[in-house]
Steps between C-alpha positions, in 0.01 A plus 500: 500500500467880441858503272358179274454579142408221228774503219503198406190240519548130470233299364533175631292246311451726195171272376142634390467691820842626602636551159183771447593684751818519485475606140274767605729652764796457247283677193383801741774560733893551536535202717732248412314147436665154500260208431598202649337198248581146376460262196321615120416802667825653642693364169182664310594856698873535494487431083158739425423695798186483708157536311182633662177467311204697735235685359612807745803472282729282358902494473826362476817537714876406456520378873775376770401138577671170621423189701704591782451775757834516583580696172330807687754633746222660714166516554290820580163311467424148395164385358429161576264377239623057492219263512499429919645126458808671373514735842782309645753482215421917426556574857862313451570702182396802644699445810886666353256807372321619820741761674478832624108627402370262320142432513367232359096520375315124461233554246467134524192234505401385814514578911812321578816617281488848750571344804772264305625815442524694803707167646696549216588866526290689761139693540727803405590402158187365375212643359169306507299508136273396250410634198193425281573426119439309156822442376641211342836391284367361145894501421813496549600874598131626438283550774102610408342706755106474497346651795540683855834526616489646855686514790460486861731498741480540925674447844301140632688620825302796637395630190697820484651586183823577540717742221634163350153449424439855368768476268426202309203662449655768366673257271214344376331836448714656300516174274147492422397255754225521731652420864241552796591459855273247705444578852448138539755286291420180638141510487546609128717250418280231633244638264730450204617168611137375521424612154787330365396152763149486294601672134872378452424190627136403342583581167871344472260168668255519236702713250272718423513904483363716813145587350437124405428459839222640571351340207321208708356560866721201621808717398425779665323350767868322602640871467332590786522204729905526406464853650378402815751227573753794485287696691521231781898468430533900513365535815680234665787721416347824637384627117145583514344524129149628459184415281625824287840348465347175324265712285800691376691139413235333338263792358846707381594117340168475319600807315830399350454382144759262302766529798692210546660478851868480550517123611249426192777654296744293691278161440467611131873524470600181645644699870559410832185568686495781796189317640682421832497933578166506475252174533832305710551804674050484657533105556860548672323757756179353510715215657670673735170692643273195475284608247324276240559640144329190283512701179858616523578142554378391184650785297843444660473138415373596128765782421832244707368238217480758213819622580697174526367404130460903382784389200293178390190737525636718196 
């Protein structure tokens, strides 16, 4: 990988989350973007451009967008940003694309679109990632950027970052966007998928925003016993998290004020639901290893019946 250079980026699933940062990298850098959208939104970009309201800065760009990754001849790097129910059908439209170099970076929900993935196309193309943000679409071709909006990236094989690595960090860098390496990716991204199992998933349930949780003692109190089912489920799969790592969840939660989660926003919009990545995803392995999760159970039953009605629930 010592000859691969990023000209061109393709944002694939050019939402709240992979929209931003492609529109950073695009902004800030000579690299070629192509955002890869659907619906209001795409038809919102190709006519006006692609707005970004932040209060680190806002802007507008004439961009190259369609609905079909096979208008981009090659790919030098691909940013996977789709909600993780629509894994499957990106990995078939990214399929023609992949060639040569191309790495592929999943920025995506969840702790099971990587290894989808690697069948897919290999450890060597893939890049395991998260990123921490408060972003959201309010419409059509406008996405509003709010808070955060890190990256991490790491090697969940031996840990080693390898010059692939180092040079989407370089990327990201010279965008504007914080991109740390993680000497343990999958630990970290169990982290991040347990905030999103109790935050995402609580407040879409009761549709309420992050801080309104902690408002009553029986809220919070199911915060913390939600934590230690995945605690259970984590180990099971050879993920140890810590006391600090469920301080840093719930006590770094009780800080955010007015922040509506993504699958909130989703609920609120009348969306499929990506509860099945994160609350399907516990009661699927707490299955497998044995391992009673009575909390998750109810949740998964709450958000499958919320989602089958979410467009009466408008």
């Amino acid at each position: 990988m010592s000859k691969w250079t990023i000209n061109n980026l393709v944002v694939m699933g050019a939402g709240a989350v992979g929209g931003y940062f492609g529109a950073m990298v695009d902004r800030h850098t000579s690299t070629q973007v192509y955002y890869i959208a659907r619906g209001a939104h795409l038809e919102a970009m190709l006519l006006h451009g692609l707005r970004v309201n932040s209060e680190r800065e806002s802007f507008k760009l004439q961009v190259t967008a369609s609905d079909d990754p096979r208008s981009v001849e090659a790919a030098d790097m691909i940013l996977l940003g789709v909600k993780s129910y629509d894994t499957p059908q990106a990995i078939a439209q990214l399929k023609p694309i992949v060639e040569g170099q191309t790495q592929i970076l999943t920025l995506q929900n969840g702790i099971e679109n990587y290894r989808k993935l690697v069948d897919a196309f290999g450890p060597d193309r893939v890049i395991q990632g998260f990123c921490r943000i408060g972003a959201s679409v309010p419409a059509p071709g406008t996405i509003a950027h709010s808070t955060m909006g890190t990256i991490t990236i790491g090697n969940p094989v031996n840990g080693m970052i390898q010059d692939r690595h180092k040079k989407v960090r370089e990327l990201f860098d010279s965008a504007g966007i914080q991109c740390r390496f993680s000497e343990d990716i999958e630990h970290d991204i169990w982290v991040k998928f347990a905030w999103n199992c109790i935050f995402n998933m609580l407040t879409t349930v009761a549709f309420v925003k992050v801080d309104d949780l902690f408002e009553t003692e029986e809220a919070e109190s199911l915060c913390y016993k939600l934590f230690d089912e995945i605690k259970r489920v984590a180990r099971a799969e050879e993920v140890e998290l810590t006391d600090d790592d469920r301080d840093q969840i719930i006590d770094g939660a009780r800080e955010l004020t007015d922040f509506k989660t993504s699958t909130y926003q989703d609920r609120e919009k009348g969306k499929t639901l990506e509860f099945e990545a994160f609350t399907g995803a516990v009661t699927r392995l707490a299955q497998q290893h044995d391992i009673e999760v009575p909390h998750h159970d109810t949740l998964y039953a709450l958000l499958k019946l919320i989602d089958q009605n979410r467009n009466e629930n408008l």
